[in-house]
Predicted model as a PDB file, atoms N, CA, C, CB and O in Angstrom, pLDDT in the B-factor column:
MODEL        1                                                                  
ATOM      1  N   UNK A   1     114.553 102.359  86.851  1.00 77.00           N  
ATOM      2  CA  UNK A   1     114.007 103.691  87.009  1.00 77.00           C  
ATOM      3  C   UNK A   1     114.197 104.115  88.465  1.00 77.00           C  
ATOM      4  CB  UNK A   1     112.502 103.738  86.594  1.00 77.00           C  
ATOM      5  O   UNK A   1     113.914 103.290  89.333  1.00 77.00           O  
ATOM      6  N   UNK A   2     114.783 105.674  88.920  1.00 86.00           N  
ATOM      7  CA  UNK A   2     115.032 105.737  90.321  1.00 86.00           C  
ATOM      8  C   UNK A   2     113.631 106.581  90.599  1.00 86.00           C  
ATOM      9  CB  UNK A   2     116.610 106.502  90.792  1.00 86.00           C  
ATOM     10  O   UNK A   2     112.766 106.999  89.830  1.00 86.00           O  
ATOM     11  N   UNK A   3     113.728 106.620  91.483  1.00 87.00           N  
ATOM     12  CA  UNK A   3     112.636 106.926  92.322  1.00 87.00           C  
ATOM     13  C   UNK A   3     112.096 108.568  92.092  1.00 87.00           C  
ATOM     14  CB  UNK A   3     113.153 106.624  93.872  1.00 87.00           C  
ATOM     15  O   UNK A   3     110.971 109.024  91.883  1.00 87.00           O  
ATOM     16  N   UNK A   4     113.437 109.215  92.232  1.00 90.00           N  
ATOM     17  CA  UNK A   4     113.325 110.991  91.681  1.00 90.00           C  
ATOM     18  C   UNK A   4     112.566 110.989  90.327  1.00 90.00           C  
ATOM     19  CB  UNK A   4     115.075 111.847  91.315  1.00 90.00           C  
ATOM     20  O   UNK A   4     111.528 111.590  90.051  1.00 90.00           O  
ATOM     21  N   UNK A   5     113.493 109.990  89.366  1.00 91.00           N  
ATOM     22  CA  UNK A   5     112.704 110.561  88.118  1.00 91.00           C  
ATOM     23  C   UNK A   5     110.429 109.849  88.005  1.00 91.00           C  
ATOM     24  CB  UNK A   5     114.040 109.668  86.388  1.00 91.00           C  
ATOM     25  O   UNK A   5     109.423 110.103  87.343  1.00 91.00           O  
ATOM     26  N   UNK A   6     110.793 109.081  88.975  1.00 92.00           N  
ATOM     27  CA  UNK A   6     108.979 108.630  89.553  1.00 92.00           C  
ATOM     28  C   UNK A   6     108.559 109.916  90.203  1.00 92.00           C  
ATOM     29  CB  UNK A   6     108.780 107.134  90.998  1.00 92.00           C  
ATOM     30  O   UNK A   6     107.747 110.704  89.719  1.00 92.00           O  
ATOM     31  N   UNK A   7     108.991 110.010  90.988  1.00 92.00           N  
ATOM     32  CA  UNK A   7     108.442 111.287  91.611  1.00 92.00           C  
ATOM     33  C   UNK A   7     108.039 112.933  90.445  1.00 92.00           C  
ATOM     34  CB  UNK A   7     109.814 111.642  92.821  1.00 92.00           C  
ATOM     35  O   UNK A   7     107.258 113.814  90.806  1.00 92.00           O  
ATOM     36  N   UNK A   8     108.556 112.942  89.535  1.00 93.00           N  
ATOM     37  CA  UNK A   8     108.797 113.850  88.267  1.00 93.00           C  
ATOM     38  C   UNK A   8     107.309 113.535  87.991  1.00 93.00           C  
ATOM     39  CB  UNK A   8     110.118 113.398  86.952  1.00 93.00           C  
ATOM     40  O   UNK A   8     106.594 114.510  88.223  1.00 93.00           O  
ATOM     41  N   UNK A   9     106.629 112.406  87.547  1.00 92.00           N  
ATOM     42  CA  UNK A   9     105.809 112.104  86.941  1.00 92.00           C  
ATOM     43  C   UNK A   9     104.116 112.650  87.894  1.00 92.00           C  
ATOM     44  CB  UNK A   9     106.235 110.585  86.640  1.00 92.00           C  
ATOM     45  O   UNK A   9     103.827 112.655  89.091  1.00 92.00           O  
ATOM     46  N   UNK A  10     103.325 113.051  86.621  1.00 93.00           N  
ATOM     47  CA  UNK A  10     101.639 112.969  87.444  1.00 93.00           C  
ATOM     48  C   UNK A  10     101.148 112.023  87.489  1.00 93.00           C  
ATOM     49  CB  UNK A  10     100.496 113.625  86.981  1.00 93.00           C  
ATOM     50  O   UNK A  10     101.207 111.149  86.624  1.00 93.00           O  
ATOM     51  N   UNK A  11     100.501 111.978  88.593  1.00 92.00           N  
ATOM     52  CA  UNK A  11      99.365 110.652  88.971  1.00 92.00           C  
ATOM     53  C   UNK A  11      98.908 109.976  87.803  1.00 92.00           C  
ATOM     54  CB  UNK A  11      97.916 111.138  89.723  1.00 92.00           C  
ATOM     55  O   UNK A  11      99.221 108.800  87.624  1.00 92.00           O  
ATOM     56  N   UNK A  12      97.828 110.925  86.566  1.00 94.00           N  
ATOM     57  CA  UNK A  12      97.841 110.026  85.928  1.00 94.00           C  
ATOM     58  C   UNK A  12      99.289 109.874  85.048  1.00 94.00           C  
ATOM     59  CB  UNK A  12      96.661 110.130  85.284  1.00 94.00           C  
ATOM     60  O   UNK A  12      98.985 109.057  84.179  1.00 94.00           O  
ATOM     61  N   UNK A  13     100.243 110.128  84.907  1.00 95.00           N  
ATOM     62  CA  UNK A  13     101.076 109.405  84.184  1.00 95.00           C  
ATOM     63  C   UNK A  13     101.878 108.169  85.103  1.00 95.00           C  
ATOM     64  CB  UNK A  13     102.024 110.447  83.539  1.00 95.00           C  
ATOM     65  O   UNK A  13     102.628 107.427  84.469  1.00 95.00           O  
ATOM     66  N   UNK A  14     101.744 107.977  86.393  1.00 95.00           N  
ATOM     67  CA  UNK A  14     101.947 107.400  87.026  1.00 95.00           C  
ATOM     68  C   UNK A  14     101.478 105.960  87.348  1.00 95.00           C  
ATOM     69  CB  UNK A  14     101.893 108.061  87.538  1.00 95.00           C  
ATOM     70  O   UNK A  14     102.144 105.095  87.917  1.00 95.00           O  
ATOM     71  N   UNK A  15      99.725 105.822  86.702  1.00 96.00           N  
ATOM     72  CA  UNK A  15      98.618 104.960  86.666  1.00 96.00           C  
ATOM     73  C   UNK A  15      99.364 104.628  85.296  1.00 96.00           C  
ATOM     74  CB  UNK A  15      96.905 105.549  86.797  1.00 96.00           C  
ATOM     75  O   UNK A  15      99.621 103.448  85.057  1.00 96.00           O  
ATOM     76  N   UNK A  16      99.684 105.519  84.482  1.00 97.00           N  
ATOM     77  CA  UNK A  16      99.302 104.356  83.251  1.00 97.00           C  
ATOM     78  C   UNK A  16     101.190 103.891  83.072  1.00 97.00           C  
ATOM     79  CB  UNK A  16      98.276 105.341  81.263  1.00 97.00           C  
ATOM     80  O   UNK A  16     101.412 103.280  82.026  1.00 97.00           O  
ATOM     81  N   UNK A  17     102.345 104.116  83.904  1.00 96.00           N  
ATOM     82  CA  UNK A  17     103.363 103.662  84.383  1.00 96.00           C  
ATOM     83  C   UNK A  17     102.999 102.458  84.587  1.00 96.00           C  
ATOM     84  CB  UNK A  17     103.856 104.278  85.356  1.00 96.00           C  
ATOM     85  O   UNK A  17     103.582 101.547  83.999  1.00 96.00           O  
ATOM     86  N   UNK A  18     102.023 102.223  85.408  1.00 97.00           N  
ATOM     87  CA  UNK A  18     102.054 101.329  86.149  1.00 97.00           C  
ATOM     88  C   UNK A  18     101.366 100.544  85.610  1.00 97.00           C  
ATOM     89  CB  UNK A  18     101.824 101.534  87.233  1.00 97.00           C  
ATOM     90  O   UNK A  18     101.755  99.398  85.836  1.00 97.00           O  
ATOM     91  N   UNK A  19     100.386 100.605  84.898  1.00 98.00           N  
ATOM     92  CA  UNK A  19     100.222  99.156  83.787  1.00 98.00           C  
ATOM     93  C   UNK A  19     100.957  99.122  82.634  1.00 98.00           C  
ATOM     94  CB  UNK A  19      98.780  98.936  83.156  1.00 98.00           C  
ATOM     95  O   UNK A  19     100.735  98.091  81.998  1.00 98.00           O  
ATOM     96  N   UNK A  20     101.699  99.813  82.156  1.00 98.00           N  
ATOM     97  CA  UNK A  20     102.951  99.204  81.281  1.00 98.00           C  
ATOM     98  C   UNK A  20     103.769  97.874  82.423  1.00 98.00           C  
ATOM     99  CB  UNK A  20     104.305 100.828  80.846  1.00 98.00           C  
ATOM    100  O   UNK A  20     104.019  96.682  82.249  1.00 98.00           O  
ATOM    101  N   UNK A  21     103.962  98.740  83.480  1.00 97.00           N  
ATOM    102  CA  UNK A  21     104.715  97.898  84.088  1.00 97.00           C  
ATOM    103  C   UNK A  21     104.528  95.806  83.934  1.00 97.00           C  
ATOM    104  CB  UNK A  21     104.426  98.551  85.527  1.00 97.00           C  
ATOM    105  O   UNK A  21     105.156  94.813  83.567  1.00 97.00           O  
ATOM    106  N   UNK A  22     103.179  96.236  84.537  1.00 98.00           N  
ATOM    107  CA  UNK A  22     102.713  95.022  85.192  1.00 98.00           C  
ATOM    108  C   UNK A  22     102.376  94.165  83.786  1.00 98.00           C  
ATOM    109  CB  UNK A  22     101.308  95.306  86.330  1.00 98.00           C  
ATOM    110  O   UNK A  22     102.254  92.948  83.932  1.00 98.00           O  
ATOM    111  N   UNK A  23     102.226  94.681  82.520  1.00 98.00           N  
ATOM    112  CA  UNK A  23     102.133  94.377  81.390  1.00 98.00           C  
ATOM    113  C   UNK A  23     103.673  93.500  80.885  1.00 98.00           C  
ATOM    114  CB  UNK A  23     101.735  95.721  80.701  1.00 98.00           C  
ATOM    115  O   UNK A  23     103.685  92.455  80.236  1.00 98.00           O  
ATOM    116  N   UNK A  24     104.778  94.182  81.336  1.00 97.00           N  
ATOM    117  CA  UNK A  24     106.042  93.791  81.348  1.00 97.00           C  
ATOM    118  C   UNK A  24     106.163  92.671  81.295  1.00 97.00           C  
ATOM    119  CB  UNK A  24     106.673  94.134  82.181  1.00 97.00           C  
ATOM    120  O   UNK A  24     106.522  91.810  80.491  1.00 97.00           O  
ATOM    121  N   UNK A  25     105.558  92.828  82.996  1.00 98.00           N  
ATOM    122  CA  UNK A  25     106.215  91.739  83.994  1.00 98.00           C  
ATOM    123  C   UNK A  25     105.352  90.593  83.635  1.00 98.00           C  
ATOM    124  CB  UNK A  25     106.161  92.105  85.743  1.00 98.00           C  
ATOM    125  O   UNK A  25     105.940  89.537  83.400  1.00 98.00           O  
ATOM    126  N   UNK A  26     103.846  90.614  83.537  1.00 98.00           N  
ATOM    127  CA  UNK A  26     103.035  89.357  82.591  1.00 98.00           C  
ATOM    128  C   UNK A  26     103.954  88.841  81.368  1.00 98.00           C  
ATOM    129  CB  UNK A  26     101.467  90.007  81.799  1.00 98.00           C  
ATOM    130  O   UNK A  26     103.952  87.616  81.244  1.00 98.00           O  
ATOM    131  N   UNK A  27     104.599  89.434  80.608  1.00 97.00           N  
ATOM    132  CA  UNK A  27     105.163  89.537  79.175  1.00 97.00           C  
ATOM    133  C   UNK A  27     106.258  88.646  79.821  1.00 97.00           C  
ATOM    134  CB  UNK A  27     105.595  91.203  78.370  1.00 97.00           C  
ATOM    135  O   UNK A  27     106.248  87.483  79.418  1.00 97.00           O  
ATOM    136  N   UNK A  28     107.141  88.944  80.684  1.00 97.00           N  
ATOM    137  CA  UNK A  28     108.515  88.374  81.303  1.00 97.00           C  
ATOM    138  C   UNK A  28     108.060  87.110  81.948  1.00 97.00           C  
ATOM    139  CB  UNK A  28     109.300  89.414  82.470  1.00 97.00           C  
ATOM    140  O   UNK A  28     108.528  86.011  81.650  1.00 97.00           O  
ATOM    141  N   UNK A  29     107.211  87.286  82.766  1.00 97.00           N  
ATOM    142  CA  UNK A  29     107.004  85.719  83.213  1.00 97.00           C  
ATOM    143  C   UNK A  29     106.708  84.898  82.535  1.00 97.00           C  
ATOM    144  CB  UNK A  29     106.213  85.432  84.005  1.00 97.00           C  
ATOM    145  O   UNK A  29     107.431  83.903  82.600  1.00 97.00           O  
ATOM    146  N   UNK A  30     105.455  84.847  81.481  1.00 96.00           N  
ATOM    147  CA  UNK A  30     105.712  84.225  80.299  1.00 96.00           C  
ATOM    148  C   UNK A  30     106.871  83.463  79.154  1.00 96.00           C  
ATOM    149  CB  UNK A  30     105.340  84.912  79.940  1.00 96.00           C  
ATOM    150  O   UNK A  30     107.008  82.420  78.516  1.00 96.00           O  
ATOM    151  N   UNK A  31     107.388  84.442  79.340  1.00 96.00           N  
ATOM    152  CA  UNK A  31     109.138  84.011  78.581  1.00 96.00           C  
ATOM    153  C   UNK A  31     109.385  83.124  79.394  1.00 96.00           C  
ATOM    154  CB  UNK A  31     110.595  85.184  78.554  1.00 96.00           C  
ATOM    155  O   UNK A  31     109.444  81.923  79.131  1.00 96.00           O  
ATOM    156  N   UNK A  32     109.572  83.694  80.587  1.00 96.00           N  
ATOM    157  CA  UNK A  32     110.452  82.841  81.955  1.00 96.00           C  
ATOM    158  C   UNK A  32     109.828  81.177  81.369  1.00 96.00           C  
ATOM    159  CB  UNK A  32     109.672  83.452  84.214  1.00 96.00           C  
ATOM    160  O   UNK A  32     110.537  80.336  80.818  1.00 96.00           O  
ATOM    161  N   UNK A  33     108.504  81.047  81.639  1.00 95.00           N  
ATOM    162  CA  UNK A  33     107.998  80.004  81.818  1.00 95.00           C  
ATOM    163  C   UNK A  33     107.838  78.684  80.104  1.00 95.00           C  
ATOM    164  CB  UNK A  33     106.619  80.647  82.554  1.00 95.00           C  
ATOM    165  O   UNK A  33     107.218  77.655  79.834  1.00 95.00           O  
ATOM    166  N   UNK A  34     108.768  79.551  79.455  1.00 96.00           N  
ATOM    167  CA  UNK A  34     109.048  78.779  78.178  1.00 96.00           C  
ATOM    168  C   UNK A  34     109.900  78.599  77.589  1.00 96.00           C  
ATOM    169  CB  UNK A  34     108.614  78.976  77.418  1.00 96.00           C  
ATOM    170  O   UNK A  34     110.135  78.102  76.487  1.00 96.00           O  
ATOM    171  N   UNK A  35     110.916  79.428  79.077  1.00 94.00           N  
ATOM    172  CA  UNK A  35     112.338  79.631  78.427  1.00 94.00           C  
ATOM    173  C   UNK A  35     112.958  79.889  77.346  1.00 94.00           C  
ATOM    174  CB  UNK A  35     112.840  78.945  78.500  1.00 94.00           C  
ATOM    175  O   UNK A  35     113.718  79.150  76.721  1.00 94.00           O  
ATOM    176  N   UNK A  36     112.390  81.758  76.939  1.00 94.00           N  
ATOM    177  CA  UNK A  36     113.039  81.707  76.323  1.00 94.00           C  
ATOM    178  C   UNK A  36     113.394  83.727  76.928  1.00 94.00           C  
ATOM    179  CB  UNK A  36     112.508  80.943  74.872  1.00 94.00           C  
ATOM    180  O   UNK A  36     113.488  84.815  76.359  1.00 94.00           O  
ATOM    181  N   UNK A  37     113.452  83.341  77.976  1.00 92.00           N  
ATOM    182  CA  UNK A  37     113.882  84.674  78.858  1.00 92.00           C  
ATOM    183  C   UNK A  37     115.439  84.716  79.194  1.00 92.00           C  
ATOM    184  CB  UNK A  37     113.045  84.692  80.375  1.00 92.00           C  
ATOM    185  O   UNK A  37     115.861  83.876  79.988  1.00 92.00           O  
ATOM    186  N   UNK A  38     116.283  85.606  78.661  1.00 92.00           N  
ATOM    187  CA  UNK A  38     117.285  85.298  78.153  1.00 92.00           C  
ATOM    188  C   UNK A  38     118.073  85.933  79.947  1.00 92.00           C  
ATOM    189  CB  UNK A  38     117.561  86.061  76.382  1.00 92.00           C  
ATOM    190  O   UNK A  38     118.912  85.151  80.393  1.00 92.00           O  
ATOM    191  N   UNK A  39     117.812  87.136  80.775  1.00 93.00           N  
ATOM    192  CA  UNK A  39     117.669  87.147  82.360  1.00 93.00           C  
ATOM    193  C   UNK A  39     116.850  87.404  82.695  1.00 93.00           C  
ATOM    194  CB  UNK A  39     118.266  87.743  83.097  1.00 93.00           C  
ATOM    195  O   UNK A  39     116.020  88.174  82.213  1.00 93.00           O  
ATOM    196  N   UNK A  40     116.838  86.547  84.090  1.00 93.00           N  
ATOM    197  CA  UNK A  40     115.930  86.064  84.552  1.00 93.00           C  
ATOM    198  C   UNK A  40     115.777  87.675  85.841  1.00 93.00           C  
ATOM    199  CB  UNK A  40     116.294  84.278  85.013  1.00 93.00           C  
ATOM    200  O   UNK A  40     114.798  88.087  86.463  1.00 93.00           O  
ATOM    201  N   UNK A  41     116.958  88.090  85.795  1.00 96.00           N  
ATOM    202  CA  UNK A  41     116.937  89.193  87.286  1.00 96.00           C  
ATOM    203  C   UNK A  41     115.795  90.174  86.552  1.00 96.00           C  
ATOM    204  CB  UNK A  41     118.867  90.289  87.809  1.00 96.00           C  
ATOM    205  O   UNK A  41     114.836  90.567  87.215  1.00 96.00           O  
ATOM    206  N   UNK A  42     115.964  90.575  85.043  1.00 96.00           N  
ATOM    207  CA  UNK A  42     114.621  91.422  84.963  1.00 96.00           C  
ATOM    208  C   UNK A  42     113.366  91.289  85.423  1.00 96.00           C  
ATOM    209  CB  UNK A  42     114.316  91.556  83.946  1.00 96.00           C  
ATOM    210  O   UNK A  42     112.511  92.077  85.018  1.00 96.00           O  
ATOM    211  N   UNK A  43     113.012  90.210  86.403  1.00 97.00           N  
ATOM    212  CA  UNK A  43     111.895  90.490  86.406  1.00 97.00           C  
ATOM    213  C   UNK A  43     111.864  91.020  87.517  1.00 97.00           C  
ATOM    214  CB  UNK A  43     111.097  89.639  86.147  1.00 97.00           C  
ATOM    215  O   UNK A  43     110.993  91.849  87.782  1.00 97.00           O  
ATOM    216  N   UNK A  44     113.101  90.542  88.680  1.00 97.00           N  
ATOM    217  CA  UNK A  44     112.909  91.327  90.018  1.00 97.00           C  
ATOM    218  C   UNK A  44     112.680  93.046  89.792  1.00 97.00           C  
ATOM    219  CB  UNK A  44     114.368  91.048  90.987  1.00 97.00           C  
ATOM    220  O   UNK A  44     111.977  93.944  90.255  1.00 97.00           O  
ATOM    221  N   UNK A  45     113.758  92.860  88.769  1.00 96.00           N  
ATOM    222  CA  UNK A  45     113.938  94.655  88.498  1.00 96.00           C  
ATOM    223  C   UNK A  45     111.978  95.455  88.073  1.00 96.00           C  
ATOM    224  CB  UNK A  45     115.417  94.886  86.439  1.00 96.00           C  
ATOM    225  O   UNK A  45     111.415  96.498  88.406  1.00 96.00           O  
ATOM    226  N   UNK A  46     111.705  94.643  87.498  1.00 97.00           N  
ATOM    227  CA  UNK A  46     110.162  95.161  86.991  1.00 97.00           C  
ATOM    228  C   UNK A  46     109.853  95.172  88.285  1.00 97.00           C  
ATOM    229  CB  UNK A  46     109.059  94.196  85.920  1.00 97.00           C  
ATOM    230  O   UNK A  46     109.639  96.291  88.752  1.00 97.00           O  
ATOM    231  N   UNK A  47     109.756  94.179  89.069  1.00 97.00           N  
ATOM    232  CA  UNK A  47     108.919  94.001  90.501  1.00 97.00           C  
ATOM    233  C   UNK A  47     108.925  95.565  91.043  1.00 97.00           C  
ATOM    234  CB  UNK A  47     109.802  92.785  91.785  1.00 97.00           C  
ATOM    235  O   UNK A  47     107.945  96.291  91.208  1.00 97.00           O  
ATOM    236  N   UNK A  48     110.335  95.869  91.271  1.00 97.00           N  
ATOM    237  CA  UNK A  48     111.093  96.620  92.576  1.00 97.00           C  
ATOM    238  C   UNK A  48     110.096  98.088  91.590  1.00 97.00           C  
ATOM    239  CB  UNK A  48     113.612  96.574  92.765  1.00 97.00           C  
ATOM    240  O   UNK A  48     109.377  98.772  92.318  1.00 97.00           O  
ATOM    241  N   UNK A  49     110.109  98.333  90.591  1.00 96.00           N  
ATOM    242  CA  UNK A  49     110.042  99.330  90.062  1.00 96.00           C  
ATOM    243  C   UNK A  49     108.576  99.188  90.001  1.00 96.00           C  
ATOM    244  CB  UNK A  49     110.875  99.524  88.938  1.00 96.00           C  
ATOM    245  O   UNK A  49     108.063 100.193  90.494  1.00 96.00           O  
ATOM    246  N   UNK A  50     107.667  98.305  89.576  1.00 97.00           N  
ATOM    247  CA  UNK A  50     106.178  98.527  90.069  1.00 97.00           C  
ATOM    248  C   UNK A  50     105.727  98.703  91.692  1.00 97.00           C  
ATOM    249  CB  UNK A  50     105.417  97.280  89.566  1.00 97.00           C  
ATOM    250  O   UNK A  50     104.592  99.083  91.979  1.00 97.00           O  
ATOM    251  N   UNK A  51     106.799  98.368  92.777  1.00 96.00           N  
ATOM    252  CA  UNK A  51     106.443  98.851  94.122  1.00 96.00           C  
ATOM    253  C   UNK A  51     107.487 100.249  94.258  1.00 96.00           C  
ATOM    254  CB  UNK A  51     106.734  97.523  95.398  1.00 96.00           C  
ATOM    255  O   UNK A  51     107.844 100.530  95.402  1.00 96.00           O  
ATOM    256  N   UNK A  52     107.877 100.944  93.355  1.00 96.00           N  
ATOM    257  CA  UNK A  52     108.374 102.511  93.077  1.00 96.00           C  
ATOM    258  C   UNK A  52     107.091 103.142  92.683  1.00 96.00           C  
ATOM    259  CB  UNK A  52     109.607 102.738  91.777  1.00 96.00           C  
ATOM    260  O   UNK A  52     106.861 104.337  92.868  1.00 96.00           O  
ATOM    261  N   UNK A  53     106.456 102.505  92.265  1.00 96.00           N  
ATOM    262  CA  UNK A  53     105.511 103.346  91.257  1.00 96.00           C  
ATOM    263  C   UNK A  53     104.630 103.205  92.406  1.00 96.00           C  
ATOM    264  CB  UNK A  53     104.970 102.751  89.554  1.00 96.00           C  
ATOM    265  O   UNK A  53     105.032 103.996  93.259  1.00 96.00           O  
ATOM    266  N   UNK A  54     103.801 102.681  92.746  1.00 96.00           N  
ATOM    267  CA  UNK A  54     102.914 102.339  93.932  1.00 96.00           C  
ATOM    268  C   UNK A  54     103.058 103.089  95.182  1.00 96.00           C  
ATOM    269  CB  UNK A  54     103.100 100.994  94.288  1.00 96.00           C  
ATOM    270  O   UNK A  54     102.191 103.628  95.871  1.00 96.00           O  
ATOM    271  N   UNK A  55     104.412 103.009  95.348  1.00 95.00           N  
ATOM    272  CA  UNK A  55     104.765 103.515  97.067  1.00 95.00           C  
ATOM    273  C   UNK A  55     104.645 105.420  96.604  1.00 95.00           C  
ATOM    274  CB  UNK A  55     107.077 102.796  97.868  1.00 95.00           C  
ATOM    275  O   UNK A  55     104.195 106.158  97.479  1.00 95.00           O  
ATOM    276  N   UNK A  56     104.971 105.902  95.556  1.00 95.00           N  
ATOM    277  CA  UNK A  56     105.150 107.324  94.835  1.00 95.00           C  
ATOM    278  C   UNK A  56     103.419 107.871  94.624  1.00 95.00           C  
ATOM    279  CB  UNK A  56     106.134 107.087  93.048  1.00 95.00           C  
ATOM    280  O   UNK A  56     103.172 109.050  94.877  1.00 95.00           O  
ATOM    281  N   UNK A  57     102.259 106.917  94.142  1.00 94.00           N  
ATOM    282  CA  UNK A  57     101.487 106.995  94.004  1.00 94.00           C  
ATOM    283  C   UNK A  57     100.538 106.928  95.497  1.00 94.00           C  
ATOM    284  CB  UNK A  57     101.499 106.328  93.044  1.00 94.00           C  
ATOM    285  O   UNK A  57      99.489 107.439  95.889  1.00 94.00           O  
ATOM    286  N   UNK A  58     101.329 106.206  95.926  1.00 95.00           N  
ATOM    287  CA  UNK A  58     100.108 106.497  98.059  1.00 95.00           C  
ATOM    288  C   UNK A  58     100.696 107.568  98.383  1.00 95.00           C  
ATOM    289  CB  UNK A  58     100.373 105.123  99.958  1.00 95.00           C  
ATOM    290  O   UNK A  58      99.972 108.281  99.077  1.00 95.00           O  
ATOM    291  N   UNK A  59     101.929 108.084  98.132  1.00 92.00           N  
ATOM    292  CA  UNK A  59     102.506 109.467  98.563  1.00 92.00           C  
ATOM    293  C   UNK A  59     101.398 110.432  97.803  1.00 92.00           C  
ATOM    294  CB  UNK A  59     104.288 109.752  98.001  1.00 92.00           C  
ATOM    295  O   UNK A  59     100.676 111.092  98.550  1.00 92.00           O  
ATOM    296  N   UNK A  60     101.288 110.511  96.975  1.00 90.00           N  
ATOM    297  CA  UNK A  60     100.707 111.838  96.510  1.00 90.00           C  
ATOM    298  C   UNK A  60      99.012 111.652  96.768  1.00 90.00           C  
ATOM    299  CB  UNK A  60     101.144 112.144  94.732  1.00 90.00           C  
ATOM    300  O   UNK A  60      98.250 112.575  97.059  1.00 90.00           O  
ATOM    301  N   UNK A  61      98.647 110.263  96.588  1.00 87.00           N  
ATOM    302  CA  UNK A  61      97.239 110.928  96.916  1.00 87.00           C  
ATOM    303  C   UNK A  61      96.996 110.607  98.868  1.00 87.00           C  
ATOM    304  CB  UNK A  61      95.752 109.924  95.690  1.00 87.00           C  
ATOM    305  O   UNK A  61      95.949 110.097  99.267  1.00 87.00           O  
ATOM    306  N   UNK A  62      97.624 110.827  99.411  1.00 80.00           N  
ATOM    307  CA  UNK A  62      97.551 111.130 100.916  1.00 80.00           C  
ATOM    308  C   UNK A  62      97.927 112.544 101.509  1.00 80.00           C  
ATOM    309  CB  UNK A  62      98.440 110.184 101.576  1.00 80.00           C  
ATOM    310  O   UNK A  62      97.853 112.743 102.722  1.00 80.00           O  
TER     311      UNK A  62                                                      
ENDMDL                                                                          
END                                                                             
């Protein structure tokens, strides 16, 4: 997800972005850790994109 189409989004659609996210990334590490996570780079990608969502979200409420 790039950053423009984050920026598109409202705060609250932005909050609840952001626990799908982190929901993901619980979901992915899990796999990871039983191997049966087929790549492993998705999870950086979840990472990078829950600190998109975060860094978009201190922007607007400041």
């Amino acid at each position: 997800m790039k950053a423009s189409e984050i920026r598109e989004l409202t705060a609250d659609e932005l909050e609840k972005k952001l626990v799908d996210l982190k929901k993901e990334l619980f979901n992915l590490r899990f796999q990871h850790a039983i191997n049966q996570l087929d790549n492993p780079h998705k999870i950086d990608d979840v990472k990078k994109d829950i600190a998109r969502v975060m860094t978009i979200l201190h922007e607007k409420n400041a």
